[in-house]
Phi, psi and omega in degrees: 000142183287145158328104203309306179304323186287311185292347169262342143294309183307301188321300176284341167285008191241341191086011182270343167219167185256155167310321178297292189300356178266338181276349172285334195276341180270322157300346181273002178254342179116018186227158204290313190188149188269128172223158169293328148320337197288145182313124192301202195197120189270086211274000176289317210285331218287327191305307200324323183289339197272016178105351187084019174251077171304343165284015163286133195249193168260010177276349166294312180314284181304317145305356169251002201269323189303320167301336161094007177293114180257183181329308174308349193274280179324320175299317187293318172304278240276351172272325183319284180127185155298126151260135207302146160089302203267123209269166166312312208310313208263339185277340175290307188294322164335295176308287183302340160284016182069070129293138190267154161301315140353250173302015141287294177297350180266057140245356168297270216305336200289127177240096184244130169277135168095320200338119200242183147288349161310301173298289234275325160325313186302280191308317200281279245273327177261039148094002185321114181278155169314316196286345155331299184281331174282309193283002134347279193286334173277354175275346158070064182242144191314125149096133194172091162277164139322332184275324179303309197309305179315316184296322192294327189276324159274007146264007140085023164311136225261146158322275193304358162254357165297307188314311200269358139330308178314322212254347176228148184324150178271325147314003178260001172217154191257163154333313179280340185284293197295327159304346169286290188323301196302331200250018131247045153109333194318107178311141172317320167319295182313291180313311189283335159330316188299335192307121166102354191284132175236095204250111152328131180033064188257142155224164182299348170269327170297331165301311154322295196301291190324320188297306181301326175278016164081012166323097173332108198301322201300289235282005171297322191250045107296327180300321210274017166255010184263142163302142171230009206279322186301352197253124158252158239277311185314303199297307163356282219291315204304306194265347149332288204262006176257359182035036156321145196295147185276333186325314185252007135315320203277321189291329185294304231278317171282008173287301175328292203270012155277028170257000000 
């Protein structure tokens, strides 16, 4: 790769930029002041520091420098660390769509399979917020792509259904279960309901079925003051959706262990 320092003195001397723009673009790269003298620039090591993005050029610079993108942006790429996939192209397009430094760093907390530069360019350019993304990242949830996060954050999930996600084992629904639940509509209430419920063998698909079907959030936290060890996830999903009285689950369930 050509020499960073040298190809951004070529500019100003060419007239493509003014000196004052080349010393911002060099400090956001690490060097002091443009002189022709100056100790060459070692633009492989500085992308390392960036994260490993070796497609940053210094023509990428010079369009976020033109853009009014600052230094500070950049610093935030470079706390981040490498994201599988993501390019100058996509640290260019970012920047110039007004992505916050914010939301760069708050994808630090994220532990995502897949995450490309692609997701995240998608989530920075439709407003996807940090704080989206902090509560994200405390629900610790199983299987968690980069394609979950983007759908869920562009169907417009709401801060009050992370929270109440948060509020249950994190293992018990997966990345596709809980992206199934939010975009069609299952209320945060139902998810908080689930907290404390304890059924033999209950799985994410049985939370699932309920949830799409329209389980009364009341009546899961009425079961969960019931003896349940006689009830497995299935039979749950069963009498749930059988709209049983829970009055007369609660008389069943104590009949069962007085035998």
């Amino acid at each position: 790769m050509k020499d960073a320092h040298a190809q951004i003195l070529d500019m100003v001397g060419r007239g493509k930029i003014s000196v004052e723009d080349a010393e911002i673009l060099l400090d956001a790269l690490g060097v002091d002041e443009v002189k022709p003298s100056a100790k060459s620039f070692d633009f492989d090591y500085h992308t390392e520091q960036l994260g490993g993005y070796q497609t940053l050029t210094p023509e990428h610079l010079i369009t976020l420098n033109q853009e009014n993108v600052s230094p500070t942006f950049l610093r935030a790429v470079k706390e981040v660390g490498e994201i599988e996939g993501l390019t100058g192209e996509h640290i260019v397009q970012m920047g110039v769509e007004g992505v916050t430094p914010d939301f760069i760093k708050s994808l630090k907390g994220l532990h995502v399979t897949g995450l490309t530069g692609d997701h995240i360019v998608q989530m920075g350019i439709e407003g996807v917020t940090p704080a989206f993304l902090r509560k994200l990242a405390r629900c610790e949830i199983t299987e968690l792509t980069g394609d979950h996060i983007t759908q869920m954050a562009l169907e417009g999930i709401t801060p009050d259904f992370l929270d109440a996600l948060n509020r249950i084992p994190s293992q018990l629904l997966t990345g596709d279960q809980i992206t199934e639940l939010a975009i069609n509509g299952v209320s945060p209430d139902f998810i908080r309901a689930l907290q404390g419920l304890n059924v033999n063998g209950l799985t994410g698909d049985h939370i699932v079925q309920m949830g799409l079907d329209g389980v009364n959030p009341g009546f899961i936290r009425k079961v969960k003051d019931f003896d349940m060890s006689a009830i497995n996830g299935d039979q749950l999903v069963e009498i749930a959706l059988d709209g049983i009285n829970p009055d007369l689950l609660e008389e069943f369930t104590s009949l069962i262990q007085e035998k």
